[in-house]
C-alpha positions as MATLAB code, in Angstrom:
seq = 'XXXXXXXXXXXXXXXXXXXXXXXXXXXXXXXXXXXXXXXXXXXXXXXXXXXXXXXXXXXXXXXXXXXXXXXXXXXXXXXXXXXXXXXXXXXXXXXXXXXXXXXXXXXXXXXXXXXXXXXXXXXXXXXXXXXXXXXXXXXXXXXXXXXXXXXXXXXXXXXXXXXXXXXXXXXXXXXXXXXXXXXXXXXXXXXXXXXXXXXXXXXXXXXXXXXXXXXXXXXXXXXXXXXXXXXXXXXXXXXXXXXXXXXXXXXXXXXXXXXXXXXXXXXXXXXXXXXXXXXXXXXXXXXXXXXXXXXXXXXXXXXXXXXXXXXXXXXXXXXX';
ca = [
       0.000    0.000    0.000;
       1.279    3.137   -1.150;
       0.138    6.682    0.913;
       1.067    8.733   -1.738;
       0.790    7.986   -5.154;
       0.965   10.613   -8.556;
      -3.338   10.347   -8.584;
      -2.750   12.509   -5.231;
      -1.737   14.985   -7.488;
      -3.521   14.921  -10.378;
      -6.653   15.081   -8.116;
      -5.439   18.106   -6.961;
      -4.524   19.757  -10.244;
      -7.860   18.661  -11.392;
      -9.974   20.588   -8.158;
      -7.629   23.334   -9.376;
      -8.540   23.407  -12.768;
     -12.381   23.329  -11.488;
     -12.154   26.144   -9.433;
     -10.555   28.160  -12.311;
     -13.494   27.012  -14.585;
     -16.105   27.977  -12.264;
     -14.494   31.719  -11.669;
     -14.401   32.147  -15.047;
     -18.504   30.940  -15.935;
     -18.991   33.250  -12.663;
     -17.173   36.193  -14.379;
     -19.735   38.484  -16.906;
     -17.060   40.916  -18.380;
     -15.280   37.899  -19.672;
     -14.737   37.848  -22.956;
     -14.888   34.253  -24.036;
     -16.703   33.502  -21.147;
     -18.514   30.074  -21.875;
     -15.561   28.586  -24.342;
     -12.999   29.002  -21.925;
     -14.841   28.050  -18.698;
     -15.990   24.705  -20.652;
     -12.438   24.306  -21.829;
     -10.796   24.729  -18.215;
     -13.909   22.316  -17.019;
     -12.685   19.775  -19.505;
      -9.355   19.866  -18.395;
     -10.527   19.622  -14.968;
     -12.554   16.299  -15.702;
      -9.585   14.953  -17.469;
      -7.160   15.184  -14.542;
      -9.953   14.299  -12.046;
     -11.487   11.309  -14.048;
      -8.405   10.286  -15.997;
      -7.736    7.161  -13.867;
     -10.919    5.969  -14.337;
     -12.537    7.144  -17.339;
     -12.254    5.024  -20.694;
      -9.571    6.152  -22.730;
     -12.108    7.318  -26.018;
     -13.214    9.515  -23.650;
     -10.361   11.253  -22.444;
      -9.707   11.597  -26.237;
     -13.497   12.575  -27.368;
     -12.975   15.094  -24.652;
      -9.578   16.253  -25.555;
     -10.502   16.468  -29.221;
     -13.575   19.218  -27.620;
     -10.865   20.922  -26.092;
      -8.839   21.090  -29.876;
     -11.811   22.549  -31.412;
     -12.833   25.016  -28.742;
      -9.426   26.426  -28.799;
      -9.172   26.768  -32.714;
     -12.973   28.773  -32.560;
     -10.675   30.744  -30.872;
     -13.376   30.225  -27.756;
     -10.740   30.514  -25.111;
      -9.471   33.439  -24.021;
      -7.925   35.672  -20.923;
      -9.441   37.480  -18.697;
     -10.211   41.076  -18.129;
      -9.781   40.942  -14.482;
      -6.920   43.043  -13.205;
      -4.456   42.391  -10.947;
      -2.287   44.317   -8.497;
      -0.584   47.087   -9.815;
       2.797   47.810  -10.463;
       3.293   50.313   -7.950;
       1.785   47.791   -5.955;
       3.974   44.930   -6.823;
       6.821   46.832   -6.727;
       6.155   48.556   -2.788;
       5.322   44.209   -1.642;
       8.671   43.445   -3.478;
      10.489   46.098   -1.226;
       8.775   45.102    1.723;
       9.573   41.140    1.585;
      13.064   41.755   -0.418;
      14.742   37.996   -0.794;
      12.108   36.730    1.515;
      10.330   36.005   -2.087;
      13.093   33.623   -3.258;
      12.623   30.861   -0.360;
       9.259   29.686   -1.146;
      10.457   28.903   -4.452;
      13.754   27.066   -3.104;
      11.588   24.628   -1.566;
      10.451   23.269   -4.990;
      13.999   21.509   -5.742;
      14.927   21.227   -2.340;
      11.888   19.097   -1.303;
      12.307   17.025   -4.830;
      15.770   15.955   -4.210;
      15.283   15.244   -0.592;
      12.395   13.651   -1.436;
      13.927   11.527   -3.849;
      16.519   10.456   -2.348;
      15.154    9.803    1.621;
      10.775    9.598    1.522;
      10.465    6.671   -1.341;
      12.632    4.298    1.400;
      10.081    5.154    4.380;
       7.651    2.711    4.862;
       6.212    0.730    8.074;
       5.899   -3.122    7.182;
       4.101   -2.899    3.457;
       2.378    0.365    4.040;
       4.761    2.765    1.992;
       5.282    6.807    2.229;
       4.888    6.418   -1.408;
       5.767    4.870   -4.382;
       8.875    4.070   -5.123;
       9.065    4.682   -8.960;
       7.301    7.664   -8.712;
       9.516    9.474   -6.024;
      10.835   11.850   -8.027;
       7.338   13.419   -9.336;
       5.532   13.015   -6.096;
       8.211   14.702   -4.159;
       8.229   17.479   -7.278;
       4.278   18.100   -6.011;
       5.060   18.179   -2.264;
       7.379   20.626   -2.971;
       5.078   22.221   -4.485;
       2.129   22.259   -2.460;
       5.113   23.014    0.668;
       6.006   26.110   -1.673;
       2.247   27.663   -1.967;
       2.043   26.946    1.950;
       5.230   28.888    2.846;
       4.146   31.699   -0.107;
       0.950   32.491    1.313;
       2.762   32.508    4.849;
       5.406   34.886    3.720;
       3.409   37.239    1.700;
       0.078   37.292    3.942;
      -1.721   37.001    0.849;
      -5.239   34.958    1.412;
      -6.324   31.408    0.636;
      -8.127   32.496   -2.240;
      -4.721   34.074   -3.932;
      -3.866   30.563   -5.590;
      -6.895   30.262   -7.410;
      -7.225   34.220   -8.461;
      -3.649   35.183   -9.135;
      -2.994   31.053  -10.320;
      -6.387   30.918  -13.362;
      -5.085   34.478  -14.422;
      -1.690   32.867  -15.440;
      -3.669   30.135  -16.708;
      -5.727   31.967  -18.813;
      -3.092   34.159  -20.044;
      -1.049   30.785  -21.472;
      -4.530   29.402  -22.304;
      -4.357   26.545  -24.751;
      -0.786   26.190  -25.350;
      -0.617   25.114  -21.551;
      -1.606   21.529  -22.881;
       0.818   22.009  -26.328;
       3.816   19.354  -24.254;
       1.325   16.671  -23.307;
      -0.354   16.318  -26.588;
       3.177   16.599  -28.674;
       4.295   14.101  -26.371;
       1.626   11.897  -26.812;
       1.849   12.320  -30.591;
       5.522   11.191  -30.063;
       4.365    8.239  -28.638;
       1.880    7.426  -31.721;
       4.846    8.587  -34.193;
       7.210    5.289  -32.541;
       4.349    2.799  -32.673;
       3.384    3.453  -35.920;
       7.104    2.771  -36.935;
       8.372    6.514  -38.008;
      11.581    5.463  -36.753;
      12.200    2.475  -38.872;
      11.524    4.827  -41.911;
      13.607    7.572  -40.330;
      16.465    4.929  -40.049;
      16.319    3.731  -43.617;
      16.429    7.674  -44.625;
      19.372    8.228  -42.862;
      21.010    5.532  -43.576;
      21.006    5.800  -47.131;
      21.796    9.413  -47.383;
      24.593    9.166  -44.899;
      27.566    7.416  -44.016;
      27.066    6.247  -41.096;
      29.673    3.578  -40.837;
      31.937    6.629  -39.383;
      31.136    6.840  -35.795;
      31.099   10.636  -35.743;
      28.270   11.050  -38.650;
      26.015    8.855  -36.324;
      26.544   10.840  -33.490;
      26.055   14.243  -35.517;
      22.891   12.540  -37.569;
      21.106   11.936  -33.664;
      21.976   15.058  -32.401;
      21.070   16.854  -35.363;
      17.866   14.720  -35.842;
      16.807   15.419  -32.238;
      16.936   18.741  -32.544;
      15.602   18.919  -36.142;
      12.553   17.108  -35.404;
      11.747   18.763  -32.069;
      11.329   21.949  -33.870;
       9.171   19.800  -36.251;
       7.410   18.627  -33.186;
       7.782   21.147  -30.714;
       8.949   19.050  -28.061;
      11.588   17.228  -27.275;
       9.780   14.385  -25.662;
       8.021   13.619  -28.926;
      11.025   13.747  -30.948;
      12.985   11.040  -28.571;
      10.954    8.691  -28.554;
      11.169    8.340  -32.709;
      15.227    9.341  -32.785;
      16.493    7.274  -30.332;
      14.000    4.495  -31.984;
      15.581    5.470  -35.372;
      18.585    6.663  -35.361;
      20.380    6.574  -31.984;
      19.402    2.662  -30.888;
      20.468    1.000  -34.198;
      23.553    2.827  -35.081;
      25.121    4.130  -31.805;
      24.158    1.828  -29.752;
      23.861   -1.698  -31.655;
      26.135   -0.667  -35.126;
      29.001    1.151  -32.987;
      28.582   -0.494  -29.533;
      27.804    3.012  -28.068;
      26.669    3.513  -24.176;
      23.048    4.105  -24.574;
      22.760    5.953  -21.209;
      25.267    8.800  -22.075;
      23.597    8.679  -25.576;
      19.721    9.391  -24.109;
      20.956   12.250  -21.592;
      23.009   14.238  -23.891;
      20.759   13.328  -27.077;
      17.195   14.751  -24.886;
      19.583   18.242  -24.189;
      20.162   18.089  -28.479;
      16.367   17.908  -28.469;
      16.650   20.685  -26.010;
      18.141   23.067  -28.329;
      15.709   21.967  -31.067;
      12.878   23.734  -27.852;
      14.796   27.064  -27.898;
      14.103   27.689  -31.850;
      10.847   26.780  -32.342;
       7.356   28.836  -32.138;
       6.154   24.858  -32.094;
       7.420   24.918  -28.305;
       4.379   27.986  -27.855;
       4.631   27.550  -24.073;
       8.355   28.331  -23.711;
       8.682   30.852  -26.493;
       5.764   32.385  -27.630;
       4.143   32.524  -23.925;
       6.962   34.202  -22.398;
       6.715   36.800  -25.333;
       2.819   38.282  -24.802;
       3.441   37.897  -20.910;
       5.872   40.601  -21.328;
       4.269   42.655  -23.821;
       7.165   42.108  -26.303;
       6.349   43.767  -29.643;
       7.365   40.625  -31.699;
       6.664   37.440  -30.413;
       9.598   35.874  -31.869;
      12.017   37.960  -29.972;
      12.683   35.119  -26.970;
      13.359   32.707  -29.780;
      15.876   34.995  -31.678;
      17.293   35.368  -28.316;
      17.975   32.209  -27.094;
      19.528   31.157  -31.535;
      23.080   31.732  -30.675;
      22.758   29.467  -27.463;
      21.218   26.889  -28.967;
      23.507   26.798  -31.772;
      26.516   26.319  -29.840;
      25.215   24.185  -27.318;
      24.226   21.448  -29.936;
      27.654   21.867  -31.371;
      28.905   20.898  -28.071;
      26.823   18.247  -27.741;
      27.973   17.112  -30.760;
      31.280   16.658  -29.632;
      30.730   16.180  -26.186;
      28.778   12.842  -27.410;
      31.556   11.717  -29.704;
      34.203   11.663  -27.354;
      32.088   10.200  -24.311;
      29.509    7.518  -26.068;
      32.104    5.312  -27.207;
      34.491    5.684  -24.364;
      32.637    4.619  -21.282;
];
């Protein structure tokens, strides 16, 4: 028996999501007022339900969610905030103060990680074991909103209020990773890898050790900005390219191969509009004029990270 298991959480998410739903249908001046209080409520369901429900119906309602998002039915609020001058005279008054509760996000995970997943009492467990590293992520978490609304003096309801207008202001693209992802998922069983291999290998020469390692790192990133995630990408790389000519062609170490090959598909994430919640987001929450400034930003890092990767790959993947 497990105490704490990653259902805990999704629960949670899922009451979240509800209450953010319900503010919205509540709210008159909003603008898309019904679309995006159904869409939210759908959400909602699907982290609540998900365990239980049949999977056609997570997808019938996940397909709902597709189609009020391109009506263009979910939208942002008009409910303000606090003001700057307001922000700014809480942000003298707590100083550093602010940084802590957010310290106890990684803290708690790594403790968490490494000490709660052994504590148990005969078979009753803390929690469970191969999920210690997300379920400690969500205690540190929920530890981080307890010690935020402590520091601050802000009420209970701040969470849900300050918490659905960040929601809304992402809005659809908050959902972009799992459903990339999942398509990544689809991609590898339908066998895009085997035809990804067979392209490669006949346009490259990948007897040379080096060309392999440049034609995964190159693919990962390639097809994540395809993709717009590097999750999606792996899963059809490593599948095509990285398992059958690193790995079983040039006796690479596949464990070196998958962490520096994900931080390829990494670099892919910094130069894509495809990634919309790291790069487009980030852009209209700070009013930038063109919403591809954070991606021409972050090209010159990407490009020489990759190249390192490159290299760093070559020399390490065959070696140990």
């Amino acid at each position: 028996m497990k105490l704490l298991t990653l259902e805990v959480f999704y629960v949670i998410v899922g009451a979240m999501l509800a209450l953010v739903a319900g503010r919205i249908a509540r709210d008159p001046a909003h603008p898309r007022r019904w679309g995006s209080a159904l869409f939210w409520a759908l959400l909602a369901v699907v982290f609540l339900g998900g365990k239980i429900l049949p999977p056609a119906v997570v997808g019938y309602l996940v397909l709902a969610m597709v189609v009020l998002a391109s009506l263009r039915q979910v939208g942002s609020s008009t409910e303000k905030s606090t003001t700057r001058a307001e922000r700014a005279a809480e942000a003298d008054r707590l100083e550093n103060r602010l940084l802590w509760p957010a310290l106890l996000i990684p803290a708690t995970a790594v403790a968490g990680t490494l000490v709660l997943d052994k504590i148990h009492l005969g078979d009753v467990w803390l929690m469970e074991p191969k999920q210690a590293a997300l379920i400690s992520l969500g205690l540190g978490a929920l530890l981080a909103l307890a010690a935020a609304l402590r520091t601050t003096g802000a009420g209970v309801t701040a969470p849900v209020q300050e918490g659905g207008r960040l929601l809304q202001t992402i809005g659809w693209a908050l959902v972009l990773p799992q459903l990339l992802a999942a398509l990544g998922g689809i991609f590898s069983q339908a066998g895009v890898g085997v035809v990804v291999a067979d392209l490669v290998t006949r346009a490259l020469p990948t007897q040379f050790p080096v060309v392999a390692v440049a034609a995964y790192c190159l693919g990962m990133a390639l097809f994540t900005i395809c993709m717009g995630n590097a999750f999606a990408a792996f899963a059809v790389i490593t599948g095509g390219i990285g398992l059958p000519l690193i790995v079983q062609q040039h006796g690479g170490n596949p464990a070196i191969m998958a962490a520096i090959g994900m931080l390829s598909g990494y670099c892919g994430t910094l130069l894509t509009p495809m990634a919309a919640n790291f790069n487009l987001v980030p852009a209209m929450l700070l009013e930038l004029s063109d919403k591809n400034a954070v991606i021409k930003a972050q090209a010159p890092i990407a490009a020489v990270i990759l190249t390192a990767n490159i290299a760093l790959m070559y020399f390490c993947v065959y070696c140990f």
